[in-house]
PALUM-551355 format. One record per residue (C-alpha): residue number from 1; x, y, z; chain; residue in one letter. Coordinates in nm, 3 decimals, padded with zeros to 5 digits, always signed. Example, Ala and Ser with C-alpha at 12.3 -4.5 7.8 and 13.67 -1.06 7.14 Angstrom:
BEGIN
 pos      xx      yy      zz unit code
   1 +01.230 -00.450 +00.780    A    A
   2 +01.367 -00.106 +00.714    A    S
END
This chain:
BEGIN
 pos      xx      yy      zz unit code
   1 +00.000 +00.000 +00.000    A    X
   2 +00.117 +00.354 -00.088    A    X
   3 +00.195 +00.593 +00.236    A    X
   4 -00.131 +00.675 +00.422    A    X
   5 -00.232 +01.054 +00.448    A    X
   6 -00.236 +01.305 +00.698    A    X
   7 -00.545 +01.216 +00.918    A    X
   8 -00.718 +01.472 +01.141    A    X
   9 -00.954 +01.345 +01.378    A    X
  10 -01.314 +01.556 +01.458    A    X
  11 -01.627 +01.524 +01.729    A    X
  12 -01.824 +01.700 +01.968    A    X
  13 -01.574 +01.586 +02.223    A    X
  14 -01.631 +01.299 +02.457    A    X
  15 -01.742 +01.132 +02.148    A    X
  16 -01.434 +00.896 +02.133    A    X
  17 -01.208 +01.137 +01.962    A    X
  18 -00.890 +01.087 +02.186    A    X
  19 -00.947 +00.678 +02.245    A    X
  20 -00.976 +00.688 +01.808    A    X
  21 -00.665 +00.910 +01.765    A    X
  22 -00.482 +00.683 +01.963    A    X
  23 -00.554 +00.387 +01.818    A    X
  24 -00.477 +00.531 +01.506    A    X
  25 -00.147 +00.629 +01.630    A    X
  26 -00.086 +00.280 +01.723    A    X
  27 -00.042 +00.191 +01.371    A    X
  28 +00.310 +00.173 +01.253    A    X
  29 +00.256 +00.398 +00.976    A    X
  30 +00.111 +00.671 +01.123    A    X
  31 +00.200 +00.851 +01.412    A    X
  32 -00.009 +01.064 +01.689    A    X
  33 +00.077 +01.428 +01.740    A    X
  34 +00.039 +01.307 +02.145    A    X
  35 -00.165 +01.603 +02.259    A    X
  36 -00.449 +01.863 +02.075    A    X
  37 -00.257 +02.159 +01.982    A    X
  38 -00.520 +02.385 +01.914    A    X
  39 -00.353 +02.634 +01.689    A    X
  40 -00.490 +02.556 +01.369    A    X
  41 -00.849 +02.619 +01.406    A    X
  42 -00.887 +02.784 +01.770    A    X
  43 -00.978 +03.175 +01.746    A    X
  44 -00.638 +03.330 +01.721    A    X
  45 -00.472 +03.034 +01.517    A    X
  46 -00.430 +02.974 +01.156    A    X
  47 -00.757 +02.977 +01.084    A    X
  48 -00.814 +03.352 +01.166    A    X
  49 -00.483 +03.413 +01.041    A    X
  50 -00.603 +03.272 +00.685    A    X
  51 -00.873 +03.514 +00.676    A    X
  52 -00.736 +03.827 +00.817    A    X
  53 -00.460 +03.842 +00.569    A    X
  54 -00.685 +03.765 +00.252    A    X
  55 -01.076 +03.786 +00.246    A    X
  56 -01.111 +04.008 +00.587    A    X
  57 -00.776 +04.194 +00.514    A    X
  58 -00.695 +04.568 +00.646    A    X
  59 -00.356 +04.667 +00.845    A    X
  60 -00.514 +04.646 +01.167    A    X
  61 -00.732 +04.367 +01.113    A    X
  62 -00.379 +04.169 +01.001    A    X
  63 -00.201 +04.309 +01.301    A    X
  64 -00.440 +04.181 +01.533    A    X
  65 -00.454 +03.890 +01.374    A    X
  66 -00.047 +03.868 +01.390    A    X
  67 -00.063 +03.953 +01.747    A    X
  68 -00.257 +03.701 +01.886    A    X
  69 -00.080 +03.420 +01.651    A    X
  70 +00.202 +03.542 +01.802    A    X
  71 +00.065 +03.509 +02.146    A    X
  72 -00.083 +03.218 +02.041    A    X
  73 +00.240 +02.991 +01.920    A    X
  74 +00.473 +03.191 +02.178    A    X
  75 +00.327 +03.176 +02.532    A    X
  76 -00.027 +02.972 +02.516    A    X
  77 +00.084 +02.687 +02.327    A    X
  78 +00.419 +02.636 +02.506    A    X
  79 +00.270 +02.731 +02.828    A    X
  80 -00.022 +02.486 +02.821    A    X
  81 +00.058 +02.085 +02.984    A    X
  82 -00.126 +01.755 +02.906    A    X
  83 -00.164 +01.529 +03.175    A    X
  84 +00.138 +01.424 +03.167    A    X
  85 +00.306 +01.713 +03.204    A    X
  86 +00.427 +01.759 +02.820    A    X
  87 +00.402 +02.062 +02.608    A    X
  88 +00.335 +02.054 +02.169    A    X
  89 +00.695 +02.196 +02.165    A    X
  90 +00.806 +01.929 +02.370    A    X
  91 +00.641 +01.655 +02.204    A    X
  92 +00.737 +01.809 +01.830    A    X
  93 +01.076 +01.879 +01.923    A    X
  94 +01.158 +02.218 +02.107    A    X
  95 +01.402 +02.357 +01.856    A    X
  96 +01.170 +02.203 +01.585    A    X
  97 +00.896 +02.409 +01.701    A    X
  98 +01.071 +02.737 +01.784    A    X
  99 +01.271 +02.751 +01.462    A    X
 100 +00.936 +02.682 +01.292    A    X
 101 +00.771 +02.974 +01.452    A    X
 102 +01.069 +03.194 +01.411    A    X
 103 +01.120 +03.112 +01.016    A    X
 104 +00.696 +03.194 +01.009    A    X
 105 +00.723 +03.536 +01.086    A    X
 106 +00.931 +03.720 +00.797    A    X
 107 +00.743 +03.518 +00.570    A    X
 108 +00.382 +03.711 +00.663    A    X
 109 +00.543 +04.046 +00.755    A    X
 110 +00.557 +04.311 +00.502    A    X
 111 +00.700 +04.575 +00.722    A    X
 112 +00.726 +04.699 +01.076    A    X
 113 +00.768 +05.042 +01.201    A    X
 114 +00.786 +05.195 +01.596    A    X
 115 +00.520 +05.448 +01.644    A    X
 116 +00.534 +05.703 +01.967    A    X
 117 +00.348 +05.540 +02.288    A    X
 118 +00.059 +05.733 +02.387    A    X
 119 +00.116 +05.900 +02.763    A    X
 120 -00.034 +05.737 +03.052    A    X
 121 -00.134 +05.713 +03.367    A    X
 122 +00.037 +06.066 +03.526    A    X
 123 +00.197 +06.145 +03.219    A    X
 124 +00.095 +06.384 +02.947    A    X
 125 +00.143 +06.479 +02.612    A    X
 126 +00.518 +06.609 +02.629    A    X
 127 +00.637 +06.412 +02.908    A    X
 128 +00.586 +06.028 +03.056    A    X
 129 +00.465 +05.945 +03.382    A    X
 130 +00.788 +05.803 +03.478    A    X
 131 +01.133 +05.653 +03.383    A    X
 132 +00.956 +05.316 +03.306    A    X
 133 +00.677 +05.468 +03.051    A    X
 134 +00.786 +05.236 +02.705    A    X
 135 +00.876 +05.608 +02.447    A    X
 136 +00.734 +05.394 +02.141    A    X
 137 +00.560 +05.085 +02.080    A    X
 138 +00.661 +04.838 +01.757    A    X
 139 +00.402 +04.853 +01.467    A    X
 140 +00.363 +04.548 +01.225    A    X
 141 +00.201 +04.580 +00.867    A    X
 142 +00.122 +04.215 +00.756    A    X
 143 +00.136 +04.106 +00.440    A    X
 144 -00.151 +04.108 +00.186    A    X
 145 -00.250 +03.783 +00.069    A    X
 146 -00.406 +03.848 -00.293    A    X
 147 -00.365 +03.449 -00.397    A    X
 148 -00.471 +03.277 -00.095    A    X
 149 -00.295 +02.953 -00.185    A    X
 150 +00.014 +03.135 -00.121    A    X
 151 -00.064 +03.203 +00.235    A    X
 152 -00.223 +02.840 +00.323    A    X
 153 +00.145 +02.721 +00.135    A    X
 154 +00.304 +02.906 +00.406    A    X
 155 +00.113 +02.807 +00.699    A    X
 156 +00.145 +02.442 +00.490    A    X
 157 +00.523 +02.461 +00.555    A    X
 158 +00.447 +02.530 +00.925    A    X
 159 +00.269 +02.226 +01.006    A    X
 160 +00.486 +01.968 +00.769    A    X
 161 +00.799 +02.108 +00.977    A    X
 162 +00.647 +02.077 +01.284    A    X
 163 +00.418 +01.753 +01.243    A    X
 164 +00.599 +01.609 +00.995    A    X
 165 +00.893 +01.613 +01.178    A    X
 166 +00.780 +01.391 +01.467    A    X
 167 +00.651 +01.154 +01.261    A    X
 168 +01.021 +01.111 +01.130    A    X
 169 +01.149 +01.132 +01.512    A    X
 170 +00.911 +00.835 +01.568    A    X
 171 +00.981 +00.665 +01.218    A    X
 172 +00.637 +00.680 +01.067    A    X
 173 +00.576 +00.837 +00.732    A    X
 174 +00.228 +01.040 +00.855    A    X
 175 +00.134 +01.177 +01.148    A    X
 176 -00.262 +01.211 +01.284    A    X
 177 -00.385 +01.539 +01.527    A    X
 178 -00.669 +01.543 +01.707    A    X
 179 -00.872 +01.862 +01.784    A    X
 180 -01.257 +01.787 +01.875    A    X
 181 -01.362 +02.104 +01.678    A    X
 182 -01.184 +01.999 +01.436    A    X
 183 -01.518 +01.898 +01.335    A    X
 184 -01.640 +02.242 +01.265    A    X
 185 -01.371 +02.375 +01.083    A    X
 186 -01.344 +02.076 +00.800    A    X
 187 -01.328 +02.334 +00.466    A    X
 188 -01.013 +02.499 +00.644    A    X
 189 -00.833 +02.160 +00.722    A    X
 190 -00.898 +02.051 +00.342    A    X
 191 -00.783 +02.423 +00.201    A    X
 192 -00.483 +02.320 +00.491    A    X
 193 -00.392 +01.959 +00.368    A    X
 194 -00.600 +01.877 +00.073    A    X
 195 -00.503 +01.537 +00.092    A    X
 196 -00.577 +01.494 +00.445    A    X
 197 -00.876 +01.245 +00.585    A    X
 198 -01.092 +01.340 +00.840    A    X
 199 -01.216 +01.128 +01.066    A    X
 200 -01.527 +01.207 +01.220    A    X
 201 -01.667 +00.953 +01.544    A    X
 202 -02.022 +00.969 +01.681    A    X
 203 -02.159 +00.881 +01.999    A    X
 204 -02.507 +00.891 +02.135    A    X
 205 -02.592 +01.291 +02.157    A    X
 206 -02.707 +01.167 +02.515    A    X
 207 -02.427 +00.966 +02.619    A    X
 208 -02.205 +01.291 +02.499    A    X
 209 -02.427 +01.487 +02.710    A    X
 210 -02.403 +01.234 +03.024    A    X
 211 -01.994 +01.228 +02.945    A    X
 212 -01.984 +01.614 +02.958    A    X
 213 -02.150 +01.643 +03.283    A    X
 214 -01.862 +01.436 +03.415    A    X
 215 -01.603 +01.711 +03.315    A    X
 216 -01.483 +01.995 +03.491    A    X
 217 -01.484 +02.189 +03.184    A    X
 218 -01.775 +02.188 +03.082    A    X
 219 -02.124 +02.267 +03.245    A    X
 220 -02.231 +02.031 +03.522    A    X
 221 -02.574 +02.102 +03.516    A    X
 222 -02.841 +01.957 +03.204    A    X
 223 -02.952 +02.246 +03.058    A    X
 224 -02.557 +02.400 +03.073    A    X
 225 -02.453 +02.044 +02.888    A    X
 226 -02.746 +02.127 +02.634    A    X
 227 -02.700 +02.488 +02.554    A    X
 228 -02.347 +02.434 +02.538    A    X
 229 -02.387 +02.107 +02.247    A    X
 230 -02.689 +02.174 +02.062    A    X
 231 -02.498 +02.472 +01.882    A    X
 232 -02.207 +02.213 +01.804    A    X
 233 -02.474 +01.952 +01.637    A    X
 234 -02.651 +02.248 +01.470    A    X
 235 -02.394 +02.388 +01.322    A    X
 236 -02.248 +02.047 +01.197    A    X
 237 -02.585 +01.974 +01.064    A    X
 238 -02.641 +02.264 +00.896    A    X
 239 -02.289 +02.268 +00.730    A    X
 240 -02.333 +01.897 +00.653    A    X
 241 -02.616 +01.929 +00.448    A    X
 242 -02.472 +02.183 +00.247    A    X
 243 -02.134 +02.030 +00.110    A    X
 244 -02.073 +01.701 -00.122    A    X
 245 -01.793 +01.484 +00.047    A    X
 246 -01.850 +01.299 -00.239    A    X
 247 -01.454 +01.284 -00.322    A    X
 248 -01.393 +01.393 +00.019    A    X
 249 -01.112 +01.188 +00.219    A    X
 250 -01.390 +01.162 +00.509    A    X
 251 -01.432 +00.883 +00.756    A    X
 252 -01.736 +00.868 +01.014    A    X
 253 -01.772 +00.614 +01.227    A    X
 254 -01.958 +00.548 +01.518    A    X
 255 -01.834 +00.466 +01.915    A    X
 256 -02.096 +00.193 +01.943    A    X
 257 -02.027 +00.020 +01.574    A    X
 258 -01.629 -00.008 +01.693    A    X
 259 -01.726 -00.162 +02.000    A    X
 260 -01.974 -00.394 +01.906    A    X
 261 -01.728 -00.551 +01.636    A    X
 262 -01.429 -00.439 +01.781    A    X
 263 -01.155 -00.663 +01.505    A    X
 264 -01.373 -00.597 +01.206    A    X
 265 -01.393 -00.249 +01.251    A    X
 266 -01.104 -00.163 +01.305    A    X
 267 -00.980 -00.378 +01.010    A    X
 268 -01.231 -00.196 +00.832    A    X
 269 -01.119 +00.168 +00.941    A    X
 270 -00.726 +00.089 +00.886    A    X
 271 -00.891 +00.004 +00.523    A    X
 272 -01.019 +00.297 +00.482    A    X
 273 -00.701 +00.494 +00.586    A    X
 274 -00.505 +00.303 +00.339    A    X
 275 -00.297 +00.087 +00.559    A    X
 276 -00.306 -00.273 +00.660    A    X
 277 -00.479 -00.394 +00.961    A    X
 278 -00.318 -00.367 +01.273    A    X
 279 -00.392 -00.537 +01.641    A    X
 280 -00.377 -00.189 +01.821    A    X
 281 -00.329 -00.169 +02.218    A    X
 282 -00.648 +00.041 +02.242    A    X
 283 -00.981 -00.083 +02.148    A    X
 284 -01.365 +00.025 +02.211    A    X
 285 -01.533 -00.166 +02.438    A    X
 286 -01.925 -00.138 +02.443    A    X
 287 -01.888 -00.114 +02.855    A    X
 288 -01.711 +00.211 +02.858    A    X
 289 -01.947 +00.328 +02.630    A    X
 290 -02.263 +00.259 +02.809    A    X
 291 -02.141 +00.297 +03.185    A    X
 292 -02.362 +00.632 +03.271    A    X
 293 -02.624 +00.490 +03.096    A    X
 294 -02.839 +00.464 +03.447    A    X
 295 -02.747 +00.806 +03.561    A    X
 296 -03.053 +00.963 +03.437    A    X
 297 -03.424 +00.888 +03.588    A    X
 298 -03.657 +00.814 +03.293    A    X
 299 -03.793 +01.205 +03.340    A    X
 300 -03.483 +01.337 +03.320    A    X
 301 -03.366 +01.128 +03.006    A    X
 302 -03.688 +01.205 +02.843    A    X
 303 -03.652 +01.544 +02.900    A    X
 304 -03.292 +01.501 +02.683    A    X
 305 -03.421 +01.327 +02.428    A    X
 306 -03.698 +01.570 +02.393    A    X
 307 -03.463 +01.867 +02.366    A    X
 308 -03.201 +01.705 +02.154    A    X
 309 -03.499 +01.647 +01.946    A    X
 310 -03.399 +01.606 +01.546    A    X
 311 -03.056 +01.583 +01.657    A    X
 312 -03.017 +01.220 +01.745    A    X
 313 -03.180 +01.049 +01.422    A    X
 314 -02.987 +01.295 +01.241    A    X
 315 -02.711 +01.207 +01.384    A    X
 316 -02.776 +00.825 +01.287    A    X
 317 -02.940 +00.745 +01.672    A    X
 318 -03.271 +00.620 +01.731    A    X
END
């Protein structure tokens, strides 16, 4: 078989997405960017970036856009720790990653400029407050983006460099990142990696709500859990039914299917990927699935049900 493709996985979260990214990195071809590293389609990643220097383009729409990139790749993302303690940089490769984000920079800057710092606090217009008052401030005018496949070539480079290099590090000729929204944000990942698959895994709507409640993330009460993933399904929905994956590299499976023929399935979904079946560490097992089933009194679940409404048959639930 040829070398698989980039794979991305996508869900609501608590949908499966981290047990299926694993697995996936279990196979010897393909190897598991080990944590979500949120800078590609998070607000202030590449995603904004994409737009603000193209479609959305002015100086200070760019800047801002630069700015919290910057932010972004230089303090959030090597600030943040899985539960284990790692960082992306760490798990990329630390000089990987910060010659990467260094090499970025000249390549989306057109010019920059220091402009004087407006007084403040006790200061006025002809003198600072005190000794400390910053005299200027830097100014940056991003480039302007006419042919947008120049810019996603660029940001391209970025994530080959930095994901394609630990797939090397780990021997393994593709590499797999998981991001739950990557669900909503499918037409940028595509315009990103065109060859990419996505791989989209379902669960119950109410076992994802159930699962949510358990996290101290998210909302701990019903209704929070509801008004915080009926958006999610609507807007998938609504996207769905307006695009032809016909062509698409796109994958969905669901939690329950991969549990309830757990060797098949998986034989089937390393098919799919374009790689021979492999006996993976990980697995779905139905019990994991279903054990918050009984949390809910019939009321309560009906409730759910009721408000989930269209959303569970169109998400392929009864």
């Amino acid at each position: 078989m040829p070398f698989p493709s980039p794979v991305f996985v996508a869900g609501t979260g608590r949908s499966g997405t981290s047990r299926i990214a694993d697995i996936i990195g279990e196979h010897p071809l393909i190897h598991r960017i080990p944590m979500e590293t949120r800078f590609l389609v998070d607000p202030g990643g590449l995603r904004d970036l994409a737009d603000a220097l193209t479609d959305r383009y002015d100086p200070t729409v760019g800047e801002d856009a630069l700015r919290r990139l910057s932010d972004f790749l230089t303090v959030r993302v090597p600030g943040r720790r899985d539960d284990r303690g790692k960082t992306v940089p760490e798990l990329v490769g630390e000089r990987r990653y910060r010659d990467a984000v260094q090499q970025l920079w000249p390549q989306l800057i057109a010019y920059t400029y220091d402009e004087p710092a407006p007084a403040e606090g006790f200061g006025n217009a002809d003198r600072p407050a005190g000794p400390f008052e910053p005299l200027s401030r830097r100014r940056v005018l991003p480039r302007y983006f006419s042919d947008r496949g120049e810019l996603l070539g660029i940001l391209r480079g970025l994530i080959d460099t930095m994901f394609g290099g630990a797939a090397a590090d780990a021997g393994k000729p593709a590499w797999c990142e998981k991001t739950p929204f990557n669900l909503l944000c499918m037409e940028f990942l595509w315009e990103l990696v065109p060859e990419a698959t996505i791989v989209h895994i379902k669960r119950h709507p109410v076992s994802v709500l159930t699962s949510h409640l358990a996290q101290p993330w998210a909302p701990s009460t019903v209704d929070g859990a509801l008004a915080y993933l009926k958006p999610i399904y609507h807007r998938w929905l609504t996207w769905k039914d307006t695009v032809d994956l016909t062509g698409r590299r796109y994958i969905e499976v669901k939690a329950e299917d991969l549990a309830a023929d757990w060797p098949g399935q998986r034989r089937a979904l390393f098919e799919r990927l374009d790689v021979d079946d492999f006996a993976t560490p990980s697995m779905f097992q139905s019990h994991k699935l279903t054990h918050r089933n009984d949390q809910f009194d019939d009321e309560t679940r009906e409730f759910i049900e009721e408000a989930l409404g269209k959303i569970i048959p169109a998400m392929g639930y009864e």
